[in-house]
C-alpha positions as CSV (number, residue, x, y, z in Angstrom):
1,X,14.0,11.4,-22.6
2,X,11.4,14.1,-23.8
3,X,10.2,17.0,-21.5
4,X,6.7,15.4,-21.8
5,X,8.0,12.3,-20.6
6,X,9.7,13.3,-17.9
7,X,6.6,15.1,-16.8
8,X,4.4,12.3,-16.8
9,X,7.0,10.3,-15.0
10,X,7.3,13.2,-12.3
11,X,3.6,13.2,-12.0
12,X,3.1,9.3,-11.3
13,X,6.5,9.4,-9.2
14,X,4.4,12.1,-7.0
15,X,1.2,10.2,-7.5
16,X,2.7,6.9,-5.7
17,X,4.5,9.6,-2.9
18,X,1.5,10.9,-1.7
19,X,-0.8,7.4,-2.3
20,X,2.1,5.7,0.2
21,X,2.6,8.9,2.7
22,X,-1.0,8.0,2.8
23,X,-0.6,4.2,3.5
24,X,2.2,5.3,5.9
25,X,0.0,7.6,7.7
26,X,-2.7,4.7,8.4
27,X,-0.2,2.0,9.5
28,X,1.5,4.5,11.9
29,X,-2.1,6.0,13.4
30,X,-2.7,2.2,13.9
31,X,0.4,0.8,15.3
32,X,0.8,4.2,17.5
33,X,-3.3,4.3,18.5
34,X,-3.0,8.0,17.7
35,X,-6.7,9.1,19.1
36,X,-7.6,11.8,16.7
37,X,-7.6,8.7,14.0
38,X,-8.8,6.0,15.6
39,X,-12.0,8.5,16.7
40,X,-13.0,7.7,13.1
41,X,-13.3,3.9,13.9
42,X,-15.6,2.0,16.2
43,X,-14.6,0.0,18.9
44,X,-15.2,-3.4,17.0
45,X,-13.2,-1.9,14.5
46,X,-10.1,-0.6,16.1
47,X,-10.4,-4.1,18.3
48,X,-10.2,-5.8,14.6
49,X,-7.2,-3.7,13.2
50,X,-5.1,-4.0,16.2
51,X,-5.7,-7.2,17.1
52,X,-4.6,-9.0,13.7
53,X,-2.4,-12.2,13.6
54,X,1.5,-11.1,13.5
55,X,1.8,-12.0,10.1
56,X,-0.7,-10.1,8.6
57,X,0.5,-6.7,9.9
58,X,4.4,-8.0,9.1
59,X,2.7,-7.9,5.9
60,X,0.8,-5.0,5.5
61,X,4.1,-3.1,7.2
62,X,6.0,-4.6,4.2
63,X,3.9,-3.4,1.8
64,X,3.8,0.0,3.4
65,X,7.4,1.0,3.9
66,X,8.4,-1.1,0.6
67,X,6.1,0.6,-1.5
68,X,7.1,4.2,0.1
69,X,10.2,3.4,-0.5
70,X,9.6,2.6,-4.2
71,X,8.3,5.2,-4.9
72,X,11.1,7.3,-3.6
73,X,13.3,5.2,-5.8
74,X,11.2,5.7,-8.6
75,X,11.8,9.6,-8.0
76,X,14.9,9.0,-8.3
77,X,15.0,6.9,-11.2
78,X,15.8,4.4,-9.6
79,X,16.0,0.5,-10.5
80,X,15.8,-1.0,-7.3
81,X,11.7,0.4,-7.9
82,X,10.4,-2.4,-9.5
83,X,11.4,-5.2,-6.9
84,X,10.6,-2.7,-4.2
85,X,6.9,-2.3,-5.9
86,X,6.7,-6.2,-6.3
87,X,7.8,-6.5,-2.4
88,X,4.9,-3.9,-1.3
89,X,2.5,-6.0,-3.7
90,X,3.2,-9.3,-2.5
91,X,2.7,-8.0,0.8
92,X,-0.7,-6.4,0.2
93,X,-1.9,-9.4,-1.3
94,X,-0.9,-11.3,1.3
95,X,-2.9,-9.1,4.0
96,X,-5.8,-8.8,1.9
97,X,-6.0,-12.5,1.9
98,X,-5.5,-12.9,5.5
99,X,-8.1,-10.3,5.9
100,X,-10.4,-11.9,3.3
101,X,-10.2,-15.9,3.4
102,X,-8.2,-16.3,6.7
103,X,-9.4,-14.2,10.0
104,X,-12.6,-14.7,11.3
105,X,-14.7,-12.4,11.1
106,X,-13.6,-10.9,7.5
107,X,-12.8,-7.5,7.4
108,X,-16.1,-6.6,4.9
109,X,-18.1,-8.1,8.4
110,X,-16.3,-5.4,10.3
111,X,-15.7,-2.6,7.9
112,X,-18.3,-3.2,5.6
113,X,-18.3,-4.2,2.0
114,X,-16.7,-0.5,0.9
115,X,-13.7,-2.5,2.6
116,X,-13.6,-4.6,0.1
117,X,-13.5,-2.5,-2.7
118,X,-10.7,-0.5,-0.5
119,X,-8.3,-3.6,-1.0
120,X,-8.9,-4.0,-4.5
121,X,-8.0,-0.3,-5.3
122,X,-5.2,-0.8,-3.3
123,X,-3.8,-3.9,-5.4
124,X,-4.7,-2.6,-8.5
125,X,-3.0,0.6,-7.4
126,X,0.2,-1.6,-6.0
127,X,-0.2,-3.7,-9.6
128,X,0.3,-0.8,-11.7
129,X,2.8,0.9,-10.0
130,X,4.8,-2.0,-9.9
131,X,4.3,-2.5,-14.0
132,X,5.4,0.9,-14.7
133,X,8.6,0.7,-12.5
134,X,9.3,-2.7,-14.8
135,X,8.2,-0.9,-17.5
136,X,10.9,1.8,-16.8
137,X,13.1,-0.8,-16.2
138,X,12.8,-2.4,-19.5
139,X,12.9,1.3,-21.4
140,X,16.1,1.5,-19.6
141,X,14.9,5.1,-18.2
């Protein structure tokens, strides 16, 4: 593997660190009502967040930790990066659904219609991490 390539695979390694320390850092301020956080939130909204079906915050916890984890792996060179990847997406897609077809209100009638747009930078984010880490894969590192 070249120098170059190495660089550009340290770069999108740190790239998906930071995006899911990030992620990690919203699920925890959430789950743990840390103040200074939720002070950025309104009532309705923190109300929303934290009152969520089960399943949609077992999903958007699987997406969270999966896709830190992933990119840890992907550090590391890791194999395992891909299915971890394809684990966090599956899981974001599955809360984005909840939070756009299923709950009532949506989330865009809470958080507004930037919300929206949040989501689908976070999939397409998720997507192409996850096709790199194949793509990796495939390449054999």
């Amino acid at each position: 593997m070249s120098a170059t390539t190495t660089t550009i695979h340290r770069l999108i390694a740190v790239a998906a660190l930071l995006w899911y320390l990030v992620c990690a850092a919203d699920y925890l301020a959430f789950r743990l009502m840390y103040v200074p956080y939720l002070s950025y939130f309104t009532a309705d909204q923190i109300a929303y967040f934290t009152g969520l079906p089960a399943w949609i915050t077992a999903a958007w916890a699987i997406s969270v930790w999966s896709g830190l984890a992933g990119a840890v792996v992907l550090w590391s060179r890791g194999h395992a990066a891909a299915a971890l990847f394809a684990l966090s997406f599956a899981g974001l897609m599955a809360a984005t659904v909840g939070l756009v077809y299923v709950v009532s209100p949506p989330v865009s009638a809470v958080a507004g219609q930037n919300s929206l747009w949040v989501l689908l930078g976070a999939l397409a984010a998720a997507f192409v991490l996850l096709a790199y880490a194949r793509e990796q894969n495939r390449r054999q590192y």
